[in-house]
DRENTOR-961420 format. One record per residue (C-alpha): z, y, x; residue in three letters. Coordinates in steps of 0.2 Angstrom, whole numbers, plus 5000, padded with zeros to 4 digits. Last residue first. Layout:
<pts>
(pt (Z,Y,X),"ala");
...
</pts>
This chain:
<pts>
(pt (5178,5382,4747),"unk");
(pt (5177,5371,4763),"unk");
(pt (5196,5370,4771),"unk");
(pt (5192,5378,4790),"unk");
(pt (5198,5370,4805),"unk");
(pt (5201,5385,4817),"unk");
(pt (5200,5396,4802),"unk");
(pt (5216,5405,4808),"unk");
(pt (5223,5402,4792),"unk");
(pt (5217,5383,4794),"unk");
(pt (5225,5383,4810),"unk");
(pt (5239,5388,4804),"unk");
(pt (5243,5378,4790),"unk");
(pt (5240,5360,4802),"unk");
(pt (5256,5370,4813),"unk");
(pt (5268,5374,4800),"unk");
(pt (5266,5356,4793),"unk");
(pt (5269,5349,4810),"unk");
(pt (5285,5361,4815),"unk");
(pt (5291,5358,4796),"unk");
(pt (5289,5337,4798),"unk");
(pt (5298,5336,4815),"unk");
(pt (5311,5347,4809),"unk");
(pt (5316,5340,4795),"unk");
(pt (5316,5324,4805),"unk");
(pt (5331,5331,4815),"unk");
(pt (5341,5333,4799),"unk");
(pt (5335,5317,4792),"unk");
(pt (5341,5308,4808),"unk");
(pt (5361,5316,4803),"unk");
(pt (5358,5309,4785),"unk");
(pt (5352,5291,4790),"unk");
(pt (5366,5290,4802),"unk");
(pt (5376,5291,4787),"unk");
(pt (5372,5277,4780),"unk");
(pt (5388,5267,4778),"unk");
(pt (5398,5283,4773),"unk");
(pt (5389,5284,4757),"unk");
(pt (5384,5300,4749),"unk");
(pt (5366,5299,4755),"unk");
(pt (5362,5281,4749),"unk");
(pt (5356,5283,4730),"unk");
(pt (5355,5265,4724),"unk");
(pt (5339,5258,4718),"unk");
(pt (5335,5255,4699),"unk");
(pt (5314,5251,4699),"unk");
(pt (5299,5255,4693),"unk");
(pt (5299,5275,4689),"unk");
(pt (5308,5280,4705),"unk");
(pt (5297,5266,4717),"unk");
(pt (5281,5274,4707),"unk");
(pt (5288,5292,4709),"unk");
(pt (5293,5289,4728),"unk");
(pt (5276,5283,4732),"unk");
(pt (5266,5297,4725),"unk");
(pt (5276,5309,4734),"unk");
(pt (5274,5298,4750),"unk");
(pt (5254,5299,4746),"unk");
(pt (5255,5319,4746),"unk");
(pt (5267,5322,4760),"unk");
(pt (5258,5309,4771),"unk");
(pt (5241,5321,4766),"unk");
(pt (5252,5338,4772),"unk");
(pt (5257,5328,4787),"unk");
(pt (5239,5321,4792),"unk");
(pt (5231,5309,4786),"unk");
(pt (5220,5294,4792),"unk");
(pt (5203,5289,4797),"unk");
(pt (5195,5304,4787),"unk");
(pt (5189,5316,4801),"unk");
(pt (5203,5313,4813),"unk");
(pt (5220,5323,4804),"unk");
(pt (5216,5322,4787),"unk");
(pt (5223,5332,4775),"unk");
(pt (5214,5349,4776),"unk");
(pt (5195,5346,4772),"unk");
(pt (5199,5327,4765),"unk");
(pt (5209,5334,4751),"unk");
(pt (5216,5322,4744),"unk");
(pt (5218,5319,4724),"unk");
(pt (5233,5306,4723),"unk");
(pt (5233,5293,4707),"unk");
(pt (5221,5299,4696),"unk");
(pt (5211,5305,4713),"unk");
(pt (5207,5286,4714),"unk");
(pt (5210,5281,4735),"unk");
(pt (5227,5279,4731),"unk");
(pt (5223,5263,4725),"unk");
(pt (5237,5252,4718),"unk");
(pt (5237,5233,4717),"unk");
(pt (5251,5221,4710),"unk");
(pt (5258,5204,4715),"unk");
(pt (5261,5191,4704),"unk");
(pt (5246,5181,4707),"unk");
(pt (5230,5181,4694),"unk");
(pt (5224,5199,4695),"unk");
(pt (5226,5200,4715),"unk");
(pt (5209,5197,4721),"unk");
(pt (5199,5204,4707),"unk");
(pt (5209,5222,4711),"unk");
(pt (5207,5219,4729),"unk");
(pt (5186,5216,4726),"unk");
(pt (5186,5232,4714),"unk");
(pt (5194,5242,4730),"unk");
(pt (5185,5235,4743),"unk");
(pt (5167,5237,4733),"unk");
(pt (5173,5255,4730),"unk");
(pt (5177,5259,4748),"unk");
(pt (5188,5260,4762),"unk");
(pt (5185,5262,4782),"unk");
(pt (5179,5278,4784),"unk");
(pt (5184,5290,4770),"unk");
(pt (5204,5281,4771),"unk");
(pt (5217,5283,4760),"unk");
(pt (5228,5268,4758),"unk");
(pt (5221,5253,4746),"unk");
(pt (5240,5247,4744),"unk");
(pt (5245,5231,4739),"unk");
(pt (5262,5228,4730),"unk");
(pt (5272,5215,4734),"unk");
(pt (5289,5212,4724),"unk");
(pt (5302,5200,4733),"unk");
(pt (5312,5185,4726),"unk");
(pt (5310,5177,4743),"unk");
(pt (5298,5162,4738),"unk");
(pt (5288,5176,4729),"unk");
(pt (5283,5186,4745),"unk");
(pt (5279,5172,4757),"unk");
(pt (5270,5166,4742),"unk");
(pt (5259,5182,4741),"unk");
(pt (5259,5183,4761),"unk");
(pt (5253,5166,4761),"unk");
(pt (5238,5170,4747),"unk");
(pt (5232,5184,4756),"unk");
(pt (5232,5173,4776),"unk");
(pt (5221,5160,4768),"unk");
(pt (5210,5173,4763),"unk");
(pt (5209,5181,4780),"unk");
(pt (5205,5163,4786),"unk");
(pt (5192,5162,4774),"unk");
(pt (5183,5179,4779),"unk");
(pt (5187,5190,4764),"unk");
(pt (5172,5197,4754),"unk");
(pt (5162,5213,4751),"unk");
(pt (5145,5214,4745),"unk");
(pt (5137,5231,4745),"unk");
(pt (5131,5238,4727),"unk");
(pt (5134,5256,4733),"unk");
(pt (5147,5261,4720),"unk");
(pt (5153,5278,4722),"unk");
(pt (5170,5278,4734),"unk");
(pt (5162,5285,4750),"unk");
(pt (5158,5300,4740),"unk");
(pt (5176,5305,4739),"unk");
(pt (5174,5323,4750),"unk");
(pt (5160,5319,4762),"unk");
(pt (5165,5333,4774),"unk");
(pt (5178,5327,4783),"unk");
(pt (5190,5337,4790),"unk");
(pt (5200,5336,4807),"unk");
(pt (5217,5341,4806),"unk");
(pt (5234,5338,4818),"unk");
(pt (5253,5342,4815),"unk");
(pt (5254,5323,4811),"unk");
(pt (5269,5313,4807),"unk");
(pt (5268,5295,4812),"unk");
(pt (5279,5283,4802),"unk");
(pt (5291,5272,4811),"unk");
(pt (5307,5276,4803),"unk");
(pt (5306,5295,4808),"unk");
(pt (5320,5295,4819),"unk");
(pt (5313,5279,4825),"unk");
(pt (5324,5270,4838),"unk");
(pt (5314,5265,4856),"unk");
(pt (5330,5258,4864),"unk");
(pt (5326,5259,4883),"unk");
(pt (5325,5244,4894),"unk");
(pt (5308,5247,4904),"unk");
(pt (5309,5266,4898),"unk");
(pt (5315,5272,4914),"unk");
(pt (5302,5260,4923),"unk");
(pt (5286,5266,4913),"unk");
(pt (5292,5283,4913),"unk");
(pt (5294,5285,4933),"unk");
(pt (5273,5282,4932),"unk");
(pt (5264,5268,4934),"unk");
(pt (5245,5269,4934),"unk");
(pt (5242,5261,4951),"unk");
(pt (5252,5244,4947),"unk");
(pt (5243,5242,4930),"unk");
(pt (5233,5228,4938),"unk");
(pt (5251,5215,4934),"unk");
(pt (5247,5218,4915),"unk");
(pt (5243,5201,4909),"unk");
(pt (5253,5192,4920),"unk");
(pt (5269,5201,4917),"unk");
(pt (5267,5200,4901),"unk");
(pt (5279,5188,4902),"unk");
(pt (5282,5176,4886),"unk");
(pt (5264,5188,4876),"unk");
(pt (5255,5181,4894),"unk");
(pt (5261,5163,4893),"unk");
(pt (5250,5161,4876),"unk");
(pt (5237,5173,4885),"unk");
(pt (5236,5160,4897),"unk");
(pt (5236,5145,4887),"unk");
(pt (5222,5153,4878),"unk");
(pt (5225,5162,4860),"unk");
(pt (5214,5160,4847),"unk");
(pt (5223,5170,4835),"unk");
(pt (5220,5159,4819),"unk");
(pt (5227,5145,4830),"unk");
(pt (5244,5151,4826),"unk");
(pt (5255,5146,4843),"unk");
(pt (5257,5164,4846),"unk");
(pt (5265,5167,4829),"unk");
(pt (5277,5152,4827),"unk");
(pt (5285,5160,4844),"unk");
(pt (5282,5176,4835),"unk");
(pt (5291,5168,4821),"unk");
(pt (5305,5158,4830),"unk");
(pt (5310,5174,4840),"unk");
(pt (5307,5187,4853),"unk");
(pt (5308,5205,4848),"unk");
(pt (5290,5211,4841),"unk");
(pt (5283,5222,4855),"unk");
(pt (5269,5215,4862),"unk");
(pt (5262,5207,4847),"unk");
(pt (5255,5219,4837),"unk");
(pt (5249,5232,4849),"unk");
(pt (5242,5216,4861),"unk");
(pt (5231,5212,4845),"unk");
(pt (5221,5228,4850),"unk");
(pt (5221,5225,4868),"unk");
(pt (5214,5209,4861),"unk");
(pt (5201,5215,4850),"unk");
(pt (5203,5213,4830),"unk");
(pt (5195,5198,4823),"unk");
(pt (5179,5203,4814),"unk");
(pt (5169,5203,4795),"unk");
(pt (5184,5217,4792),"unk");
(pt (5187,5214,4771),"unk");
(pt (5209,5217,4774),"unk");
(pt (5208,5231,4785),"unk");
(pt (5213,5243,4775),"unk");
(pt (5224,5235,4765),"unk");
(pt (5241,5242,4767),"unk");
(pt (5258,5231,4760),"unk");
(pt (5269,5238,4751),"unk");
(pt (5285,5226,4750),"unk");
(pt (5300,5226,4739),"unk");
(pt (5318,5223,4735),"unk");
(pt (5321,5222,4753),"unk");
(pt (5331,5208,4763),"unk");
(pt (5331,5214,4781),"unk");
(pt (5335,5204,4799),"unk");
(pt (5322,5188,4798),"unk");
(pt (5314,5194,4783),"unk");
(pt (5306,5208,4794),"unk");
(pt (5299,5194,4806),"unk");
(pt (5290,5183,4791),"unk");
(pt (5283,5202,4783),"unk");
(pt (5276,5205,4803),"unk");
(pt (5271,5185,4803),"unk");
(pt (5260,5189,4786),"unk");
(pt (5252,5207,4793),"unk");
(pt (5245,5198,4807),"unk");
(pt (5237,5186,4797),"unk");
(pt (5229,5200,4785),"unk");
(pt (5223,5210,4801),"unk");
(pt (5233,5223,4811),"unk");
(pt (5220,5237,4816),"unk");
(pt (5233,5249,4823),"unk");
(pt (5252,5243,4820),"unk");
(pt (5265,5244,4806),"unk");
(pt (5282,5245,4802),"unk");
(pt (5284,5257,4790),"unk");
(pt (5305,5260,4786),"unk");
(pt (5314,5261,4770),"unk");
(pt (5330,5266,4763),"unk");
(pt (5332,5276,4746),"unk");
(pt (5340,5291,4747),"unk");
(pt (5329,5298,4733),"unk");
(pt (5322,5315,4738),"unk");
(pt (5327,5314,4758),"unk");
(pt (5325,5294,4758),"unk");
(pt (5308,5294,4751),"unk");
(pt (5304,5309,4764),"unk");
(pt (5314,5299,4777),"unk");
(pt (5301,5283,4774),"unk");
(pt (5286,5294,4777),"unk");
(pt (5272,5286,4769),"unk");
(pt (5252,5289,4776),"unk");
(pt (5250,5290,4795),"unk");
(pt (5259,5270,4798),"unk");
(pt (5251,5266,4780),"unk");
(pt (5233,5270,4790),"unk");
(pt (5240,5263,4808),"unk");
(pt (5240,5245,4799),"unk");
(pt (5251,5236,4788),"unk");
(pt (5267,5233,4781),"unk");
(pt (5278,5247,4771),"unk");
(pt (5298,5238,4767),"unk");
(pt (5310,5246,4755),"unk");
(pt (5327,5243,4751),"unk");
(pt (5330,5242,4768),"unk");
(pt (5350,5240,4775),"unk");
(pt (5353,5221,4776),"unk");
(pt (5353,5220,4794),"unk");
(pt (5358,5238,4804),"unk");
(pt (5339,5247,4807),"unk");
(pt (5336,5248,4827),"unk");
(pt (5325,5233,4826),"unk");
(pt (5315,5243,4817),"unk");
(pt (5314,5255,4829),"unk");
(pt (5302,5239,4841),"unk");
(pt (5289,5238,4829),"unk");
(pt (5284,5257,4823),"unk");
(pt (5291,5265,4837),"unk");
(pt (5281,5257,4852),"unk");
(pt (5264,5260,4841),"unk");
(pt (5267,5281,4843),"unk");
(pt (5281,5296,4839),"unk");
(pt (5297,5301,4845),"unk");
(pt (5293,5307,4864),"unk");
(pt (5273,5308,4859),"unk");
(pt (5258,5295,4855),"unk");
(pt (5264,5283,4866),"unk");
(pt (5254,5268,4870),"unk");
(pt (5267,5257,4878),"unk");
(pt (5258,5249,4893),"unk");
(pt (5265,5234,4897),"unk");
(pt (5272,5235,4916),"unk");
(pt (5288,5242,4917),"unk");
(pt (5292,5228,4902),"unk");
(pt (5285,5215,4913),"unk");
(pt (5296,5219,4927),"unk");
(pt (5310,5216,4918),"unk");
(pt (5305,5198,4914),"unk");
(pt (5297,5193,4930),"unk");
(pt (5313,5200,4939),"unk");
(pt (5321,5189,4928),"unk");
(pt (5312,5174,4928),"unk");
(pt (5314,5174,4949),"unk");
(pt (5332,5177,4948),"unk");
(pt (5335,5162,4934),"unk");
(pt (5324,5152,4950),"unk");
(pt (5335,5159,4965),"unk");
(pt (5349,5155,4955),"unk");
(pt (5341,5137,4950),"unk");
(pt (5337,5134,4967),"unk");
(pt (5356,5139,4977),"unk");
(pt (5362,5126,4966),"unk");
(pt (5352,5114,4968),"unk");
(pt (5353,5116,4988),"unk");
(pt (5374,5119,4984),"unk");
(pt (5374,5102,4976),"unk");
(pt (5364,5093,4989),"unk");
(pt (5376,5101,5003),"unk");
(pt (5392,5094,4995),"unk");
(pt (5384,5077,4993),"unk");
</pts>
């Protein structure tokens, strides 16, 4: 009997061994698509775990086009209001609604913006794509609700893939670096509260033509539709405001996806706002944009977080944070974030004075 219970017991410790080296081994392996040592997809899901519960007034949701556009420590520098930009690259409508169910989870803001840009693609995103959204969401009921969602089409393999990604990413073995096995348990927290500040540029030349009426249809796919109207409930059943924002974007956006948007959400409670109409933020797609029009750079975030900050100044009564002691980690990443915005400013005006990317006249 004695025996039996040692066997059993030696089996499950071998076994809890077993998940575990699986477990940690997983996290050496999935690829984390840095950008730089503050900055890239990692940061915009994973830091905002980092924020304490309870602490976000404000909450920006979408893809990598909000994630390039609002800087949350800006908002906080002029108005010390919280916020944080959790986003990721080409996250579609259904995505966007489990990453609103996760940030309700830990945070109980007065209101979401939530970026529309990919809102009218005729596709579902690719699955390395996907794998940016979903790899690093903390475990939970939602992403547990999420990987069983249908709309993803996930296989039984890639259902037990997003548990141990392990299996998905055991071919990486020659591209390890020491990295990938020092960061395997690190804390990924956002001094920038997952925005991405860009010291690059890369104009584009077509100025605002890509928002003059063409006559092209645009539409939702159903189950993009479906997603819409779940976010807006999602939203309502919490007491929060949703706002919709057409962020800027020459390559993506458009006149038809703007009036269509605008139709979409006159009859809910939520609200629209283009920033892609000069009357609300003129850019200036010869200097603001950091990749030929798919997103901004610093100097363009700066404009579109100004913008922000007015309508969330003119619209609603938060509380200043800075002088309280309960935030004061907010104040001492705002000193450090300073920097990273002056040294990417700084860098985007020097190349246009040295006429490496030129701003056209």
């Amino acid at each position: 009997m004695k025996t039996h219970i040692l066997n059993i017991t030696k089996l499950l410790i071998f076994l809890l061994l077993t998940i575990y080296l699986i477990t940690y081994l997983g996290k050496v392996f999935m690829p984390k698509y840095w950008h730089d040592d503050l900055q890239g997809a990692i940061y915009s899901v994973k830091g905002f775990y980092e924020i304490p519960n309870n602490t976000l007034d404000v909450v920006f949701v979408g893809t990598s086009s909000i994630n390039r556009s609002i800087s949350p420590m800006q908002i906080y520098d002029r108005e010390g209001i919280t916020s944080f930009n959790y986003s990721a690259p080409s996250a579609r409508v259904y995505t966007i609604y489990y990453f609103i169910k996760d940030i309700l989870q830990y945070q109980k803001p007065k209101v979401i913006f939530v970026d529309t840009c990919t809102f009218f693609y005729e596709e579902k995103e690719s699955e390395p794509l996907r794998r940016k959204s979903f790899d690093f969401m903390k475990m939970s009921k939602v992403k547990k609700e999420m990987i069983d969602d249908k709309v993803f089409e996930n296989t039984t393999l890639d259902k037990i893939s997003y548990y141990f990604p392990l299996f998905r990413f055991h071919t990486r073995w020659n591209e390890l670096r020491i990295r990938d096995v020092r960061d395997a348990h690190k804390r990924f927290y956002s001094i920038n509260k997952g925005a991405l500040i860009s010291g690059k540029i890369n104009p584009n030349d077509k100025d605002y033509s890509y928002m003059k009426p063409t006559g092209k249809k645009v539409e939702m796919q159903s189950y993009s539709l479906e997603y819409f109207y779940k976010i807006i409930q999602l939203c309502e059943d919490n007491g929060i405001d949703l706002v919709f924002l057409g962020m800027p974007d020459a390559i993506v956006w458009n006149y038809e996806s703007s009036k269509e948007m605008e139709k979409l959400v006159a009859n809910t409670s939520s609200k629209f706002i283009d920033i892609n109409d000069k009357n609300n933020v003129e850019i200036n797609w010869h200097e603001d944009t950091e990749d030929n029009g798919w997103h901004l750079n610093a100097i363009g975030t700066t404009k579109v977080t100004n913008f922000i900050t007015d309508y969330l100044v003119q619209n609603y009564d938060f509380t200043n944070h800075k002088n309280d002691e309960k935030y004061s980690k907010w104040n001492e990443d705002l000193k450090r974030y300073i920097k990273i915005e002056k040294n990417a400013i700084e860098s985007i005006k020097t190349k246009i004075k040295q006429n490496e990317k030129p701003s056209k006249k």
